[in-house]
GUNUVO-515272 format. One record per residue (C-alpha): residue number from 0; y, x, z; residue in one letter. Coordinates in Angstrom, 2 decimals, decimal comma. Each point is the difference from the previous one (the first is absolute). Layout:
<seros>
(NUM (Y X Z) "A")
...
</seros>
This chain:
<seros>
(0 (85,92 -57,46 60,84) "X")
(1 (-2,17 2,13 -1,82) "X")
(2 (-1,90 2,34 0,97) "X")
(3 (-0,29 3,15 -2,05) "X")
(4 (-4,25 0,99 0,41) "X")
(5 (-0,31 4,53 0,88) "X")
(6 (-1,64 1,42 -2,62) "X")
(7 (-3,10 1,44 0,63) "X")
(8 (-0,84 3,47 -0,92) "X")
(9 (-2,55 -0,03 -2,83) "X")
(10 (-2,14 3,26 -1,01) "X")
(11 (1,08 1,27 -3,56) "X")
(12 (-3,03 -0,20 -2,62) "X")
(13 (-1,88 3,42 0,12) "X")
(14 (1,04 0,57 -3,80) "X")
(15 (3,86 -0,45 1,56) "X")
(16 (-1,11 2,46 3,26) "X")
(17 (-2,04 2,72 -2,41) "X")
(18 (2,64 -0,35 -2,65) "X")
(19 (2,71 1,04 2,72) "X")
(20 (-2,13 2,74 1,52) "X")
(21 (-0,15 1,79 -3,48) "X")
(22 (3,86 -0,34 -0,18) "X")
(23 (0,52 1,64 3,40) "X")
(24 (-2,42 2,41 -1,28) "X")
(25 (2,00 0,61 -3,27) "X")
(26 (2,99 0,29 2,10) "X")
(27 (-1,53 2,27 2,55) "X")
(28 (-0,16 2,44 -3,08) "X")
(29 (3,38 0,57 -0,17) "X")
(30 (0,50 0,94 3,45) "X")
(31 (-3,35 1,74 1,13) "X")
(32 (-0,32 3,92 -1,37) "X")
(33 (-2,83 0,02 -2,16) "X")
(34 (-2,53 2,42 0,80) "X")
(35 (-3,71 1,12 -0,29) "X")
(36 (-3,30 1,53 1,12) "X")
(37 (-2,52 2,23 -2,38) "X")
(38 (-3,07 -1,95 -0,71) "X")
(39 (-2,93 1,83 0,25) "X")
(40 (-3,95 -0,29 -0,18) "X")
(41 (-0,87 -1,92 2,91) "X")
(42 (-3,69 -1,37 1,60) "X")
(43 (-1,98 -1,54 -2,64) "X")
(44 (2,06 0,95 -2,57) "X")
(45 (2,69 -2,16 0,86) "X")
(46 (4,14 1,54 0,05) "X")
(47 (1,51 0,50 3,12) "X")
(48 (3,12 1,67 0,97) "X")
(49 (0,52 3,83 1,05) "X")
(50 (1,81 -0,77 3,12) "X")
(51 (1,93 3,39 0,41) "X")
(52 (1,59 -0,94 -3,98) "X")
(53 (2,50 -3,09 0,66) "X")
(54 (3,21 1,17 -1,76) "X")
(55 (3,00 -1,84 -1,10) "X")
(56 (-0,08 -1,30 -4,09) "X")
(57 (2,52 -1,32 -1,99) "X")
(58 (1,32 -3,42 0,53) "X")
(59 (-1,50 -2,39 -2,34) "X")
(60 (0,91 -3,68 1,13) "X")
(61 (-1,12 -2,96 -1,33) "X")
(62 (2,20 -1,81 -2,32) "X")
(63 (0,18 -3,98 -1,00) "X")
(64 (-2,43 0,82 -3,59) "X")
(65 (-2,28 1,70 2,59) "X")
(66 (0,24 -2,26 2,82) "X")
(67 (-0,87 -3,10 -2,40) "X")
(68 (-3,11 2,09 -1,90) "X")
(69 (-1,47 0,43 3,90) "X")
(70 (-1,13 -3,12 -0,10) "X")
(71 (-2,51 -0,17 -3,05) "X")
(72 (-1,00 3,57 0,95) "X")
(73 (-0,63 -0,98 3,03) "X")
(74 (-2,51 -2,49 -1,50) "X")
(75 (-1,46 2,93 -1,92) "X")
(76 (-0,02 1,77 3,00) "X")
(77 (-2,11 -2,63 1,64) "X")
(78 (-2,15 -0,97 -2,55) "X")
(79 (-3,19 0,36 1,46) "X")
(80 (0,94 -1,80 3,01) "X")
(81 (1,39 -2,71 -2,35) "X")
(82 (-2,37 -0,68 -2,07) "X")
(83 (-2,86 0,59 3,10) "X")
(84 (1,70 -3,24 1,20) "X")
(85 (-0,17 -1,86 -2,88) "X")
(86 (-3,66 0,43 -0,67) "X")
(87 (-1,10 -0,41 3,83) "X")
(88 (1,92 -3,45 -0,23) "X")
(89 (-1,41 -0,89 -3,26) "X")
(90 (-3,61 0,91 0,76) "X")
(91 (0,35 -2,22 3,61) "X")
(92 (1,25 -3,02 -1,79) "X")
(93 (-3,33 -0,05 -2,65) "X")
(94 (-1,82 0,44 3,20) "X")
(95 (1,78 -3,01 1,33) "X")
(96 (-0,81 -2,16 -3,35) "X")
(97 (-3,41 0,75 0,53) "X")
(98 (-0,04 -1,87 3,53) "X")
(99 (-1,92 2,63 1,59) "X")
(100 (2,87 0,90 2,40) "X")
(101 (0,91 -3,77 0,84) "X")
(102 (-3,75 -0,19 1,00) "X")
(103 (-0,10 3,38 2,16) "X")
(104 (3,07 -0,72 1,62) "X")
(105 (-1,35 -3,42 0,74) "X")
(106 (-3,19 1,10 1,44) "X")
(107 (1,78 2,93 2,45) "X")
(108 (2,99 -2,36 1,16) "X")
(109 (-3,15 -3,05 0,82) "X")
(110 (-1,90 3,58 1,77) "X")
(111 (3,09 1,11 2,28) "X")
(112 (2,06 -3,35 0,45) "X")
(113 (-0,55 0,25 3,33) "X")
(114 (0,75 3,62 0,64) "X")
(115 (2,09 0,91 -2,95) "X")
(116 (2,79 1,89 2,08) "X")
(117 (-2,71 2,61 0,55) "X")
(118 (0,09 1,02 -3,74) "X")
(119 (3,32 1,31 0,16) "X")
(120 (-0,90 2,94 2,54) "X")
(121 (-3,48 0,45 -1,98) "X")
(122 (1,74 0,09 -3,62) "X")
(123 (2,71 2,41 1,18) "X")
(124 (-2,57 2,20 1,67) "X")
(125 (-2,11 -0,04 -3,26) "X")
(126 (2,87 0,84 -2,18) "X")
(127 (1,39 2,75 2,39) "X")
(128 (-3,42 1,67 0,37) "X")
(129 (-0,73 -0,23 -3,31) "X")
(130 (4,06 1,42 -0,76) "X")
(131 (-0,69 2,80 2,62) "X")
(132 (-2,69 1,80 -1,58) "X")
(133 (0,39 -0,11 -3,98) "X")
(134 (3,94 -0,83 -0,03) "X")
(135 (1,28 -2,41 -3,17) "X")
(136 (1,76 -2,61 2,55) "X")
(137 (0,46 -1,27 -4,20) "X")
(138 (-3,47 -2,00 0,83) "X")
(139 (2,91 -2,72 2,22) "X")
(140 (0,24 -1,09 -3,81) "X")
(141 (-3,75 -0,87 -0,43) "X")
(142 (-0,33 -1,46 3,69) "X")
(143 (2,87 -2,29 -0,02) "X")
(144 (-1,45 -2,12 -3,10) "X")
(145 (-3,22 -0,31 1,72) "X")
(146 (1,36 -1,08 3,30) "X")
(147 (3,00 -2,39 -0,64) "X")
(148 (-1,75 -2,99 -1,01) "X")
(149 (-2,26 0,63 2,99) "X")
(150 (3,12 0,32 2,74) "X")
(151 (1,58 -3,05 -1,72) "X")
(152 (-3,03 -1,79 0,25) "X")
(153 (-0,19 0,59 3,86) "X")
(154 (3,19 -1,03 0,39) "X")
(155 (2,14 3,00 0,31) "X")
(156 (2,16 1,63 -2,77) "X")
(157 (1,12 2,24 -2,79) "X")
(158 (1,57 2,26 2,37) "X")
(159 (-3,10 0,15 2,46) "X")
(160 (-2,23 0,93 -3,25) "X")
(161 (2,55 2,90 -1,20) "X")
(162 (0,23 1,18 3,52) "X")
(163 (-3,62 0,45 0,75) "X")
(164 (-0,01 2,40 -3,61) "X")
(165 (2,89 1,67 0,46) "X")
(166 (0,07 0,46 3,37) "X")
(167 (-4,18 1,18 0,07) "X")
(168 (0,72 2,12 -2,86) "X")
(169 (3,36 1,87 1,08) "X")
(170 (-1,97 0,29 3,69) "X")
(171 (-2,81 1,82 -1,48) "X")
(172 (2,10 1,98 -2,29) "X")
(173 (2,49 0,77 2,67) "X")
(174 (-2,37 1,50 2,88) "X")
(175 (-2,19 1,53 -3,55) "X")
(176 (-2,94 1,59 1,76) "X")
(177 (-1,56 0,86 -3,10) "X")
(178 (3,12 -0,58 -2,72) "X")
(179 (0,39 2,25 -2,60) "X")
(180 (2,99 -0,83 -1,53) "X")
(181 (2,28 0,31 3,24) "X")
(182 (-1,92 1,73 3,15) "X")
(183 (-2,36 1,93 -2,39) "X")
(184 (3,13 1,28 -2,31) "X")
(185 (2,19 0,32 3,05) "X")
(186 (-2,53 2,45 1,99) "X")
(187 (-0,81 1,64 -2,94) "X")
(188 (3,93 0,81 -0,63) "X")
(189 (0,37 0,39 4,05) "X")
(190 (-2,76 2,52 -0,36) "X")
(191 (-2,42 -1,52 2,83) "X")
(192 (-3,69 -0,90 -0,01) "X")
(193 (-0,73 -3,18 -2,27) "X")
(194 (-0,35 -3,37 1,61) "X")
(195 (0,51 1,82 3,61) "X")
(196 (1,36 -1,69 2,68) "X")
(197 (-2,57 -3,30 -1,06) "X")
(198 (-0,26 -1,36 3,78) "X")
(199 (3,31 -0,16 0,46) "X")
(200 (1,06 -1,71 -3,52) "X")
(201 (-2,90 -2,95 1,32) "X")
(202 (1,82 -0,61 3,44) "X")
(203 (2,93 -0,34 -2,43) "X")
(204 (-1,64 -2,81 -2,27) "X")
(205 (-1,64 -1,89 2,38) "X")
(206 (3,81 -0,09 1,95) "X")
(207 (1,44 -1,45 -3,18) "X")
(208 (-2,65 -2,18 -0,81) "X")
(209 (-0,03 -1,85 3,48) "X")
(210 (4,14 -0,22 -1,10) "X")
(211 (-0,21 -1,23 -2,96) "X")
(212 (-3,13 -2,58 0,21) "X")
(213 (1,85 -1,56 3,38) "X")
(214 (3,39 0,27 -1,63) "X")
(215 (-1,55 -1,97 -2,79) "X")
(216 (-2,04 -2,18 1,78) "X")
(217 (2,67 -1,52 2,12) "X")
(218 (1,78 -0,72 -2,88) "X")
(219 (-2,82 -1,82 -1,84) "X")
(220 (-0,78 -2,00 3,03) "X")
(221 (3,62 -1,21 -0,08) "X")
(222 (-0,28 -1,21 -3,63) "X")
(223 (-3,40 -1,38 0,23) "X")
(224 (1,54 -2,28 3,14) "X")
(225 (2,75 -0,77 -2,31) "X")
(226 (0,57 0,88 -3,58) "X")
(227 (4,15 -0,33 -0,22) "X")
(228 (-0,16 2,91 2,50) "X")
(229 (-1,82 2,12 -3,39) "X")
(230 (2,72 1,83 -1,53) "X")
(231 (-1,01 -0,63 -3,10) "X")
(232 (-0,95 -3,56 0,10) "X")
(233 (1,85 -1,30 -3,20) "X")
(234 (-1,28 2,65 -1,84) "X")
(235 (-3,50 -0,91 1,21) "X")
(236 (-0,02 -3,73 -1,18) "X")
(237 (-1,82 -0,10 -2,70) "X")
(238 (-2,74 2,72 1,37) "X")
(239 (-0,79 -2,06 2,82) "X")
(240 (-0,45 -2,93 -3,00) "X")
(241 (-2,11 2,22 -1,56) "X")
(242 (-2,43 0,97 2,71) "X")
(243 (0,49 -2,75 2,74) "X")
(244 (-3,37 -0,78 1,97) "X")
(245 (-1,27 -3,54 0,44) "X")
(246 (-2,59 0,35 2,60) "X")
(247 (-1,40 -3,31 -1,08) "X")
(248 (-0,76 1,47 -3,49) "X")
(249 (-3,34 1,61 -0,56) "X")
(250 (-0,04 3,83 -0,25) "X")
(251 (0,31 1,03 -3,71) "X")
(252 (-3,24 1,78 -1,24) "X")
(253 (-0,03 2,86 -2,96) "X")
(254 (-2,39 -0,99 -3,02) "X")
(255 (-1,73 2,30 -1,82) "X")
(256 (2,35 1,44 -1,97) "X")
(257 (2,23 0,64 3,16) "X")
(258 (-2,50 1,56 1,94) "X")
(259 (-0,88 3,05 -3,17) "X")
(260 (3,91 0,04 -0,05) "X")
(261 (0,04 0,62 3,76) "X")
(262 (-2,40 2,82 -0,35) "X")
(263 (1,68 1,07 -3,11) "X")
(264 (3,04 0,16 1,71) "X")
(265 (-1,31 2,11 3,42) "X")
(266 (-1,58 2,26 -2,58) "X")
(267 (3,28 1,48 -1,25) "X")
(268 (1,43 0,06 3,25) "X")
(269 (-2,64 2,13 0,78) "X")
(270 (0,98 2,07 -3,35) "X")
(271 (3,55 0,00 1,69) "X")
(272 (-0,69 1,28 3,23) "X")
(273 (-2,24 3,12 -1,60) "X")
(274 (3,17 0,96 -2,42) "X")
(275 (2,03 0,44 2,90) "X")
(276 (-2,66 1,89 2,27) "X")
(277 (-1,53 1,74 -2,48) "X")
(278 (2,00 0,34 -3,73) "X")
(279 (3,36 -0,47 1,96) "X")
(280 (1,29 -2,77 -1,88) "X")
(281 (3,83 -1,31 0,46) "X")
(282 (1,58 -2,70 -1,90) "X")
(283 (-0,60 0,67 -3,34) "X")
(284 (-3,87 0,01 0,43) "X")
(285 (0,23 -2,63 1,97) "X")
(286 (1,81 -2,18 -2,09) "X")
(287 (-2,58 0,58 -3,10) "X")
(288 (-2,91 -0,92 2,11) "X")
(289 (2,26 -3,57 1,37) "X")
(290 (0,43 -0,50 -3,77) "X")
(291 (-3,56 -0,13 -0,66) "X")
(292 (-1,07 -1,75 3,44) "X")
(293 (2,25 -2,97 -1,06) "X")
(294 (-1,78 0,07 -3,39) "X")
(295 (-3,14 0,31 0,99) "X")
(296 (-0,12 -2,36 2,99) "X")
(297 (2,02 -2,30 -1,88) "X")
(298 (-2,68 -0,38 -2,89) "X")
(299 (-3,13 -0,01 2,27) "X")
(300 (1,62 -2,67 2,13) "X")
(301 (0,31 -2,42 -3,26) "X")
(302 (3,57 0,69 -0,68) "X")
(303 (1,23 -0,06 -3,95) "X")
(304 (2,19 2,74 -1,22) "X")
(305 (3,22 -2,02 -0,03) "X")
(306 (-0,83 -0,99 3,58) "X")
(307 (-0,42 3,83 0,76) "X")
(308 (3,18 0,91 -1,93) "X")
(309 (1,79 -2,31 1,14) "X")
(310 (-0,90 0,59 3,74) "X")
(311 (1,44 3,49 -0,46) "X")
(312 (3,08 -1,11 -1,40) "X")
(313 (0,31 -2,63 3,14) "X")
(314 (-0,49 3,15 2,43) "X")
(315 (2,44 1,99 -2,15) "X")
(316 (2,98 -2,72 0,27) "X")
(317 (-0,99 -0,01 4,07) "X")
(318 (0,86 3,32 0,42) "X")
(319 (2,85 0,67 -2,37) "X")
(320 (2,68 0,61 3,20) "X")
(321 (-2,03 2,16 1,48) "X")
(322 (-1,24 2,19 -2,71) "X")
(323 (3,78 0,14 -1,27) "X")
(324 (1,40 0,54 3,54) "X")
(325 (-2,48 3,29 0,17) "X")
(326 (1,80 1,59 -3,12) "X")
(327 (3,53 -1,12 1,41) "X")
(328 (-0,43 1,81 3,16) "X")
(329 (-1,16 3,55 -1,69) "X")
(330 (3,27 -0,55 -1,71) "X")
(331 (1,39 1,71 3,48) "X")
(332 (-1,76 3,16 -0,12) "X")
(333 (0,57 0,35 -3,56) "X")
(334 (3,77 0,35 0,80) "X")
(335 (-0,86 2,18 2,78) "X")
(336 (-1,76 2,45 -1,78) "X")
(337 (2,38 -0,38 -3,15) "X")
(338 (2,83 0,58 2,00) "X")
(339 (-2,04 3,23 1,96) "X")
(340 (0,75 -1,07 3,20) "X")
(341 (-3,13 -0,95 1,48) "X")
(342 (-1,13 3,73 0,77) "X")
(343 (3,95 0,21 1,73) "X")
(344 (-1,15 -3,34 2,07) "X")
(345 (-3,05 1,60 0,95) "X")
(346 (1,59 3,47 1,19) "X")
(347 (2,73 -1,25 2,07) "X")
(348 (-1,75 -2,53 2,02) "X")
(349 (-3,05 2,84 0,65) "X")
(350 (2,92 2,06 1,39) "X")
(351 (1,24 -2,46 2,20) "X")
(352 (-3,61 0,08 2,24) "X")
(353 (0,35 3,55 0,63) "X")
(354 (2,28 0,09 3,07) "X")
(355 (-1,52 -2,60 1,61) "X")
(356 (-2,64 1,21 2,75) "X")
(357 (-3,71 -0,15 -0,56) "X")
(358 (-0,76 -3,77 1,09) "X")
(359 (3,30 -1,57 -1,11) "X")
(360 (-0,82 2,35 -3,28) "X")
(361 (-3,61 -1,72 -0,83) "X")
(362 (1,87 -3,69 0,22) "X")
(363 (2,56 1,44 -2,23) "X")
(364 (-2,44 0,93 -2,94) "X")
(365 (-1,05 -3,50 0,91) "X")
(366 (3,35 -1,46 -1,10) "X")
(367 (0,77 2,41 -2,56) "X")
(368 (-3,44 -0,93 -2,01) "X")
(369 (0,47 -3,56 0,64) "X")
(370 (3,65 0,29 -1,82) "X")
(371 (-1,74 1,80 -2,72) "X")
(372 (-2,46 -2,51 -0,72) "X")
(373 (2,40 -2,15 -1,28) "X")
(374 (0,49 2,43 -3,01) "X")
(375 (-3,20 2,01 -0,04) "X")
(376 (-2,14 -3,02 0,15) "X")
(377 (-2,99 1,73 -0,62) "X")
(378 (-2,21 1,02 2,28) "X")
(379 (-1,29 3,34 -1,58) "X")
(380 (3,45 0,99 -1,52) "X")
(381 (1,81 -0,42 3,39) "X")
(382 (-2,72 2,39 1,62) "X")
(383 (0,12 2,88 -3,03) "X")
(384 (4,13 -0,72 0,50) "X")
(385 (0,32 0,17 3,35) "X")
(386 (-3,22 1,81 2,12) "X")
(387 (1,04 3,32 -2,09) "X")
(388 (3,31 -0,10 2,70) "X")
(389 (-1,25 -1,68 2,26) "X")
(390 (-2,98 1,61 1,24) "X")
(391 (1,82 3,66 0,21) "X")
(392 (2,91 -1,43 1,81) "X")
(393 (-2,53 -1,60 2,65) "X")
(394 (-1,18 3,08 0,52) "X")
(395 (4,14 1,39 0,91) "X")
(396 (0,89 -2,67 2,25) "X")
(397 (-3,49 -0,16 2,47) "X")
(398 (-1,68 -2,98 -2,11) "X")
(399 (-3,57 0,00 -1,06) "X")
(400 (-0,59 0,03 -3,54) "X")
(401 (-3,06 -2,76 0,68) "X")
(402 (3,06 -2,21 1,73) "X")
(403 (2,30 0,68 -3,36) "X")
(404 (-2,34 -1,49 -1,79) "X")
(405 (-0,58 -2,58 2,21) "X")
(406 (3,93 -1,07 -0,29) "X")
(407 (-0,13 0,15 -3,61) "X")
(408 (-3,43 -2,48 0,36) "X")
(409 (1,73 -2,24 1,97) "X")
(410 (3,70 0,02 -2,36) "X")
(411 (-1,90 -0,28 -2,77) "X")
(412 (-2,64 -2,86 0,91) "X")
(413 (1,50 -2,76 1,60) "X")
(414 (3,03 -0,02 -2,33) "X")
(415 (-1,70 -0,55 -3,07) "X")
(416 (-0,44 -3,75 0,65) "X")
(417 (4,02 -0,49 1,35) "X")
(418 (1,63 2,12 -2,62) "X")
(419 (0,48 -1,61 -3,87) "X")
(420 (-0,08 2,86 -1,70) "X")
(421 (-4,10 0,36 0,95) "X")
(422 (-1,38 -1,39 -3,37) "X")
(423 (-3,49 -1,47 0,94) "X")
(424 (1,84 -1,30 3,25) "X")
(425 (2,22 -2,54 -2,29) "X")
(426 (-3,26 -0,48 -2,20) "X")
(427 (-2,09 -1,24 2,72) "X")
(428 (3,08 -2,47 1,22) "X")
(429 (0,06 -1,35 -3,50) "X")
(430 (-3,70 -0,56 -0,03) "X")
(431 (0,50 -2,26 3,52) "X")
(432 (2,84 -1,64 -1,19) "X")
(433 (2,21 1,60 3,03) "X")
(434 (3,80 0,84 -0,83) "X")
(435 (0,60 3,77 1,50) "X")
(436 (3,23 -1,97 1,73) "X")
(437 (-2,53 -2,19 1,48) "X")
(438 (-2,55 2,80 1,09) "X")
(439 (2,81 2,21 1,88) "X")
(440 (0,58 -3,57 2,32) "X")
(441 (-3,75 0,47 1,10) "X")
(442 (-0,72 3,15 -0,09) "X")
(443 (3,24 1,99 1,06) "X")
(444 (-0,78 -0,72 3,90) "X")
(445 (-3,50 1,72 -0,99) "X")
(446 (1,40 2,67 -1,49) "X")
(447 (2,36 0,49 3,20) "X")
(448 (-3,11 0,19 2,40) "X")
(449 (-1,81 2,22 -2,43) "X")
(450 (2,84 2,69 -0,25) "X")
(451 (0,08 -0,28 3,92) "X")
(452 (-3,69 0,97 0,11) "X")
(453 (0,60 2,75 -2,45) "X")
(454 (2,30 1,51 2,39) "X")
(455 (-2,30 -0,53 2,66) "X")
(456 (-2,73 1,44 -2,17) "X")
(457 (2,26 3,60 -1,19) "X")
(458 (1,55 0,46 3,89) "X")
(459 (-4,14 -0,25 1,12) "X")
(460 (-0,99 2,75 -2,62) "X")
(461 (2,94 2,07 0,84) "X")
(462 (-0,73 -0,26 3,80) "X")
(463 (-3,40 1,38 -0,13) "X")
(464 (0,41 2,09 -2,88) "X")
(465 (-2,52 -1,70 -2,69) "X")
(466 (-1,17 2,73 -2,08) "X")
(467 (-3,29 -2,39 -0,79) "X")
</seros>
């Protein structure tokens, strides 16, 4: 007799998931009153919203020429992010020709084979410090270059490599003791002292930290034991080719060349790290000074100008998915905002935390800016969208304003590595080589135990008040 084999459920390709979640969008259109808020001057010059202004619009939903046109526009729309991706992967893989990564990562994985679980916790901490006090959790798509070869080389993973980036840099970003983009816009908006409220944002990143880096850690441990248990072991193959260790083989040494290229290259990160602290740089700067760091490394480490070119083109081609998947997903709140029901979204579900009382009400902004997130992925806009109705409605229903902003913090932070719609987010998983299907298996449990500490974290500042 035979037997007829269950299929087993397989996750749709995230083109099939973000290609459906623009449809319900479109859909949505048809059935959600469209609506809007005045924009007007907000803190350093950005728009926000007057948040006494929401009033009903005409009904403009999105039809099929539309729907289709969201998708290039949403490439436009993402451009920066796009083409930020490109370049970053590019630039790593002349580095990569030039063999002065393959000898780094050889010399560090030689240094800590013997306590390499201990990097995870360090990394993290690094990247969430470093995340806390001049924001751009972006920087997850510089780390995660520079650190997969050496995870891989240890014996761990892909996924242990974007985890320590993403998770360090969403941390830091998340508890933002100095952040300007969400707790210094948010406070600003709120209308409460800048960067108050610092000791208790550091009990809050330390917390997650621990989290994360033990969250992580076990899971590393259990792939280093045995590598079928890494959930992305297939895709891994021919990584763990490429940078397997023989312990019986000499350590590789840098000649000459290698060693100016070495310098050459800590020089412009130094150049980086000054643009962002000092010239605020973003991804367009950024990506200039990558294009001339390949270049110039590339030549002072002996390679030819094909060689260079054609490293690019290499880091191009392993980054395509992601850089396309970036544009894909802004395709969502294109329709959104074509079809004028994103400022409807944002009233209703702001309305639904007023009747809730004061404790219960500070988890509820909780929720409400985590759902937002998905379609304000930005950390900045979400704060100059939503703080303007937020922080006067805390003040209605008993909640301090410093614990709105708080709620918004924690919506905001932590979601930006789950949802797809958060461009650098899908970026950084193309640069590891991690499917976003894949990521969600390892890090939705982490996600659960963060959102429970963010509860724990709101009830705490509601119970004793936390002005700052």
């Amino acid at each position: 007799m035979e037997v007829t084999k269950k299929k087993k459920f397989k996750m749709p390709h995230i083109y099939v998931i973000l290609f459906s979640l623009s449809a319900i969008a479109a859909i949505a259109t048809y059935f959600i009153p469209a609506g809007q808020y005045e924009r007007i001057p907000g803190p350093a010059g950005r728009e926000t919203i007057d948040a006494n202004s929401f009033q009903m619009v005409d009904s403009t939903p999105v039809g099929l020429m539309d729907f289709m046109l969201a998708f290039p526009r949403g490439l436009l729309s993402a451009g920066e992010i796009v083409f930020f991706t490109f370049i970053i992967g590019g630039m790593f893989m002349v580095l990569r020709k030039t063999g002065i990564i393959e000898i780094s990562v050889d010399k560090l994985s030689r240094k800590f084979a013997s306590k390499s679980i201990w990097l995870i916790p360090i990394l993290m901490s690094v990247f969430a410090i470093v995340s806390s006090l001049i924001g751009v959790p972006e920087l997850s798509l510089v780390y995660i270059p520079v650190i997969l070869p050496l995870m891989i080389m240890l014996g761990y993973d892909s996924m242990v490599a974007a985890a320590i980036a993403l998770c360090g840099t969403a941390i830091g970003y998340t508890a933002g003791i100095l952040t300007p983009a969400n707790t210094g816009i948010g406070q600003q908006v709120a209308n409460i002292e800048l960067f108050s409220g610092a000791p208790y944002r550091v009990v809050i990143l330390i917390v997650s930290v621990i989290a994360g880096a033990l969250y992580t850690m076990y899971y590393a441990k259990k792939v280093r034991k045995n590598p079928n248990l890494s959930y992305v072991y297939e895709e891994d193959l021919d990584k763990r080719n490429l940078y397997q260790k023989n312990e019986e083989v000499s350590a590789l040494q840098m000649n000459r060349r290698q060693k100016l290229a070495s310098i050459a290259a800590l020089v412009f990160f130094g150049i980086l790290i000054y643009g962002v602290l000092e010239l605020k740089w973003f991804m367009v700067e950024m990506s200039a000074l990558f294009i001339f760091m390949g270049i110039v490394v590339g030549l002072i480490a002996g390679l030819s100008s094909m060689q260079i070119s054609e490293g690019f083109n290499e880091g191009f081609r392993d980054v395509l998915v992601g850089a396309i998947i970036v544009g894909v997903a802004r395709s969502i709140s294109v329709v959104l905002e074509d079809g004028n029901i994103m400022d409807t979204i944002v009233h209703y579900l702001e309305g639904v935390v007023g009747g809730f009382p004061p404790v219960l009400a500070a988890v509820g902004m909780y929720f409400v800016q985590l759902l937002l997130n998905f379609i304000i992925p930005s950390g900045s806009g979400q704060a100059l969208v939503t703080m303007p109705i937020m922080a006067p409605l805390a003040d209605i229903i008993g909640v301090t304003r410093q614990t709105a902003v708080l709620a918004f913090q924690l919506g905001d932070g932590f979601s930006h590595i789950l949802y797809p719609t958060s461009g650098y987010f899908m970026a950084a998983l193309a640069l590891a080589g991690v499917a976003w299907q894949k990521w969600i298996r390892f890090f939705f449990p982490l996600f659960l135990i963060f959102a429970s500490l963010s509860v724990i974290y709101l009830v705490i500042a509601q119970l004793v008040q936390w002005t700052g």
